[in-house]
C-alpha positions as CSV (number, residue, x, y, z in Angstrom):
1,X,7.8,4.8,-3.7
2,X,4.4,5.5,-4.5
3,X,2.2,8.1,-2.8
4,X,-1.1,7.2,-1.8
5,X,-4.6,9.6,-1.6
6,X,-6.0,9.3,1.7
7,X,-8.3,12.0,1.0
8,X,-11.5,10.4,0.4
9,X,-10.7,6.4,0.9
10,X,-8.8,4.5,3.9
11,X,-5.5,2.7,3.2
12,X,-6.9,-0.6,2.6
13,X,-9.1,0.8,0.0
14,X,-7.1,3.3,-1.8
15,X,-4.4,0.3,-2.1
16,X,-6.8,-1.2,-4.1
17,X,-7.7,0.6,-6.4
18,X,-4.4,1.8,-7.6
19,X,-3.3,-2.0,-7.8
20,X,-6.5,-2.6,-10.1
21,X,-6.0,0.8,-12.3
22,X,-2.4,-0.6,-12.3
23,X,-3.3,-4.3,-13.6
24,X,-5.9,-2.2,-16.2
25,X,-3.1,-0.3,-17.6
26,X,-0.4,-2.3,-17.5
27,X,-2.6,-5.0,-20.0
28,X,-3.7,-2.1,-22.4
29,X,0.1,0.2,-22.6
30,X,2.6,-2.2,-23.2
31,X,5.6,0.6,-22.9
32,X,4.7,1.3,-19.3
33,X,5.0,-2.1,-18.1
34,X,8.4,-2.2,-16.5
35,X,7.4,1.3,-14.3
36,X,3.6,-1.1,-13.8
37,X,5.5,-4.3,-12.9
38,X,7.2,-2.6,-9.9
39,X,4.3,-0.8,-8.8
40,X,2.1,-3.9,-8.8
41,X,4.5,-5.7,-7.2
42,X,5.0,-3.8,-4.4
43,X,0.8,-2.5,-4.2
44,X,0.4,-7.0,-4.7
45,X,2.8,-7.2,-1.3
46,X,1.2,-4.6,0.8
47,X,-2.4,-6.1,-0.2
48,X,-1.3,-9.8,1.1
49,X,0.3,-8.8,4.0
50,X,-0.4,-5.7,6.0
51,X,-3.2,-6.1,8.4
52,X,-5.3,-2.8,7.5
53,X,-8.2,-3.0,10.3
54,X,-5.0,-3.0,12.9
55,X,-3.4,-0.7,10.6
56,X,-6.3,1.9,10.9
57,X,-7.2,1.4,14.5
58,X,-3.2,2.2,15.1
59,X,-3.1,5.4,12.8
60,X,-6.2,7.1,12.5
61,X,-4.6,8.7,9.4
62,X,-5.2,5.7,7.8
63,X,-8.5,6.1,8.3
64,X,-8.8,8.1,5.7
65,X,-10.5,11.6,5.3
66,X,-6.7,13.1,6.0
67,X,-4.5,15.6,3.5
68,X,-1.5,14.0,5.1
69,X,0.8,13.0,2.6
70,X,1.2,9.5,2.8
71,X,3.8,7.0,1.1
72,X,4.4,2.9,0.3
73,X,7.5,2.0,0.3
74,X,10.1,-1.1,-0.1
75,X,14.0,-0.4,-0.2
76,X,15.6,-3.6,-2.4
77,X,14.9,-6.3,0.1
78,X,13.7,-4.6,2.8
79,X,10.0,-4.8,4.5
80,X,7.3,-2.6,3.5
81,X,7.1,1.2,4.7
82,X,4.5,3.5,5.2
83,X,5.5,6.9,5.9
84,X,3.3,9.8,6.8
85,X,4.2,13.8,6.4
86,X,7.8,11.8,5.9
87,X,7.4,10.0,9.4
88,X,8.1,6.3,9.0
89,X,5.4,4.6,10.7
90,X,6.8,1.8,13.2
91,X,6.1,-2.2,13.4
92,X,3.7,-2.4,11.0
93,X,0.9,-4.5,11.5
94,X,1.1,-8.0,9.6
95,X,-1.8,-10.4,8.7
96,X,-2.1,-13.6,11.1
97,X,-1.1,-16.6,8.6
98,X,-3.6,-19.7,9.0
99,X,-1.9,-22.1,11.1
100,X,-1.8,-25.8,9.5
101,X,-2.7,-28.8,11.3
């Protein structure tokens, strides 16, 4: 669970820039890369597949500019959560894969 500041950034970019903070530290503290593992993994996930325009034009919270407290999420094996105030958000928007020909 990792709670993300919506104060000043949107989703998409508050995202990442805690992934790349993550990736910084994890290479230069070697005992908090277990804790850094999972919290890239999941930041990685949310990066590749959440769609964040839809995801924004849905919530305007995600907008940014909001003091709501707002949370990523994964229970083992589960999809991706983001909860707002504690209020799961519902059918979260997913990037369109390419289609192959």
């Amino acid at each position: 669970m990792l709670e993300l500041d919506l104060s000043r950034h949107c989703i998409e970019t508050a995202i990442r820039r805690r992934h790349d903070a993550a990736v910084r530290t994890y290479f230069r503290q070697e005992s908090e890369r277990p804790r850094l593992e999972e919290e890239i993994t999941l930041l990685l996930e949310a990066l590749e597949t959440l769609d964040f325009s839809a995801l924004r034009g849905l919530h305007p919270a995600m907008a940014g500019s909001t003091e709501a407290r707002v949370v990523l999420s994964k229970k083992c094996g589960g999809p991706l959560a983001i909860l707002i105030d504690g209020r799961p958000l519902q059918d979260l928007p997913q990037r369109k894969t390419p289609q192959r020909s």
